[in-house]
N, C-alpha and C positions, 0 to 999 in steps of 0.2 A: 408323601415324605414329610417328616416334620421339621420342626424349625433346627433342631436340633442335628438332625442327618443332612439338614443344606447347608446349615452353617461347617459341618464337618466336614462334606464331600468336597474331596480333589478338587473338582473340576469347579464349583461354585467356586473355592478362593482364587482359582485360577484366573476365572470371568472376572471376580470383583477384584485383583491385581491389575486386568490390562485394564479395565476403565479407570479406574485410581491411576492408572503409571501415564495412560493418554493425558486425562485431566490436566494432571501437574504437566504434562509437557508440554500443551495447548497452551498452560497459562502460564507456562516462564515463556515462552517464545510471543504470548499477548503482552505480558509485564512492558518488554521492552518496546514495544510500540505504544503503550498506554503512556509510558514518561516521558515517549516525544509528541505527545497529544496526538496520535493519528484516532479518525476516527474508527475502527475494530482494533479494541486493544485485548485487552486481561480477558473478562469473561468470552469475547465473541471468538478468541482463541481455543479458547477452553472449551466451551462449547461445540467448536468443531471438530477438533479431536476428540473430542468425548463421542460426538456422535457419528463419524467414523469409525471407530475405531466397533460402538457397539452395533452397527451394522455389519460390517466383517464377522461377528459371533455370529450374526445367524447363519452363515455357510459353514464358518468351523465348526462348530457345535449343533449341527441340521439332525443330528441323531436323537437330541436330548430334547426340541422341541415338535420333531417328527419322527418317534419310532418306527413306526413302520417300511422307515426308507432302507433298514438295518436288511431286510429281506428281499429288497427289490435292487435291480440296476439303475434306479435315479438317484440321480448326484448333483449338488448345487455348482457353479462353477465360480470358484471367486473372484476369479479376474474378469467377470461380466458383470459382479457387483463393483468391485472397483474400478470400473468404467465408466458405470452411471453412477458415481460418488463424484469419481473426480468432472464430471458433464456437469452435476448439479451445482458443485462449489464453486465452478465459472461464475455464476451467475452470482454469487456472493461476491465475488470479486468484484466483479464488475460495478457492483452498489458503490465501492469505497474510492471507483477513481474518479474524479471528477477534476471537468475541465473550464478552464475561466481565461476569457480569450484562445490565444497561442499555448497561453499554460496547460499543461497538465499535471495531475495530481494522485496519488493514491496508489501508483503503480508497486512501489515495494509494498507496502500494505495488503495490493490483492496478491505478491508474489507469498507473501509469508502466508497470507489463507490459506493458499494453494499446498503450499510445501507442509504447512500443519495437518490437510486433510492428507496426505499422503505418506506424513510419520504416523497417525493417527490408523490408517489402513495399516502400515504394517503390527503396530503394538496389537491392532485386533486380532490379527490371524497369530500372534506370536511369535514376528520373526527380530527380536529384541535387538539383536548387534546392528543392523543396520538403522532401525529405529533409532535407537542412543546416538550412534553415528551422523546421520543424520541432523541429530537436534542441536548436536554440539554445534555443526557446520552452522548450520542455520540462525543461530546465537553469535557464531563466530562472524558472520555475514554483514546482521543485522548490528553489531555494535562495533568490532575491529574494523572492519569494511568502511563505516561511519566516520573512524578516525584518519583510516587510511586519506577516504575520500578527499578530508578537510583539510589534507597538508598535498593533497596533488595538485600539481600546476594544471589549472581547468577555465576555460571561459567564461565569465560570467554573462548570463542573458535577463533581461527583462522588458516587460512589456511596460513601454512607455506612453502616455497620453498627458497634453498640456493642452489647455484650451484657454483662447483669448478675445476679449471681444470682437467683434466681426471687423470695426475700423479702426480698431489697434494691433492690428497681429504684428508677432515676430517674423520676419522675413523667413522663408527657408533656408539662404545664404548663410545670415545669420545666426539661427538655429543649428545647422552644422558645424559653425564653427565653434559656439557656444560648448556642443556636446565634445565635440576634437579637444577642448581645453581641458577638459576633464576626464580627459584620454578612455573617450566613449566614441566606437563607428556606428552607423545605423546598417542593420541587416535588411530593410524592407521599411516604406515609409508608405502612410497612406493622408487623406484628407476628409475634411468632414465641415462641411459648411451647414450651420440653418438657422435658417436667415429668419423663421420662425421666435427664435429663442435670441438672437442675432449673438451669438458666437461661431469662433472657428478652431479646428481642433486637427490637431497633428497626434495622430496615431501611427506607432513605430515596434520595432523591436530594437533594441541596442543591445552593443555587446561592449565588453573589457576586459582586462584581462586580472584585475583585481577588485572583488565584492564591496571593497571600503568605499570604492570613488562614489558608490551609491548614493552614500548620504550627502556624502559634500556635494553631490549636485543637489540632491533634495533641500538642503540648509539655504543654495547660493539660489534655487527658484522660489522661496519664501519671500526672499529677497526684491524681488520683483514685482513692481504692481501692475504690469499688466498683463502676470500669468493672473486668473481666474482662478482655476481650478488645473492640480494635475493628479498623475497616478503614477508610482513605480512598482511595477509590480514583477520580484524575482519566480523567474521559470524556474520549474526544477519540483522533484518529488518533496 
């Protein structure tokens, strides 16, 4: 076949449509992860829909790279390749969550891999409306969802750590009431002594019920010479 007869055949514009239409739908749906700095944005999007979706061709199109099947009763099955697509991009997922302490991370990130290799499945085999549908949702999720989120009445959590020298510490008494002032409970409290380094260290989770109070405690423990060192660090994707 010449260049001229592939460039003209149905079926080749057909293939070079659904890889073209995956692409773009991998990388509007990585776009919007990329401008919230997650790490798999634009390309790693794109790239998984892309190669999705060109894996699904080889069972649609099993004619055109294996004639001979044309004469026999074997047949590929594609919901056994789309099995092992969506097994493999687990494990892509899984690279982008990461956890630091109590936090966890990356969890919408590996949901959008997931949901991109599985628009990406259907643009391969050519089942478009649900595809389109699909991406819309999934755009809708990842940005309006966003907003929604950020005007819902929601707990705030963070892991908190203060450490002070070993014969200066804050009481615990103290320390609770400190954090009550700044309309902070602790959910779980721990200790951490070493006498090596000779500090002592109050590791916690706290909760509240408004994100702002965050700082104003972090401004009011600057304040303080005999915190050392602290950390606040907000849980949440």
């Amino acid at each position: 076949m010449t260049l001229h007869e592939l460039i003209s055949d149905p079926a080749s514009q057909n293939i070079t449509f659904r890889l073209v239409a995956a692409l773009a739908i991998g990388a509007a749906i990585g776009l919007e992860r990329s401008y919230h700095g997650r790490p798999a944005g634009f390309r790693t999007h794109g790239l998984v829909c892309l190669s999705t979706s060109l894996l699904m061709l080889v069972t649609v199109y099993q004619h055109r790279w294996m004639p001979e099947m044309l004469h026999t009763n074997v047949t590929l099955d594609p919901t056994r390749m789309a099995q092992g697509i969506m097994t493999g991009i687990g494990f892509l997922g899984a690279g982008t969550i990461m956890k630091d302490g109590l936090s966890v991370r990356g969890l919408t990130t590996a949901a959008s891999i997931w949901i991109t290799a599985a628009i990406g499945t259907l643009v391969g085999v050519g089942f478009y409306f649900p595809a389109v549908l699909a991406t819309a949702l999934t755009l809708g999720t990842l940005s309006l969802f966003r907003w929604i989120e950020s005007r819902m009445p929601s707990e705030f959590y963070a892991n908190f750590v203060v450490r002070f020298q070993r014969d200066a510490k804050m009481d615990e008494d103290e320390m609770r009431s400190m954090l009550k002032r700044y309309g902070f409970t602790i959910a779980n409290l721990n200790y951490r002594l070493d006498g090596g380094a000779g500090f002592f260290e109050y590791r916690m989770v706290i909760r509240t019920d408004r994100a702002g109070r965050a700082g104003a405690l972090a401004d009011m423990l600057c304040t303080l010479e005999i915190v050392k060192e602290f950390r606040l660090l907000p849980m949440g994707d």
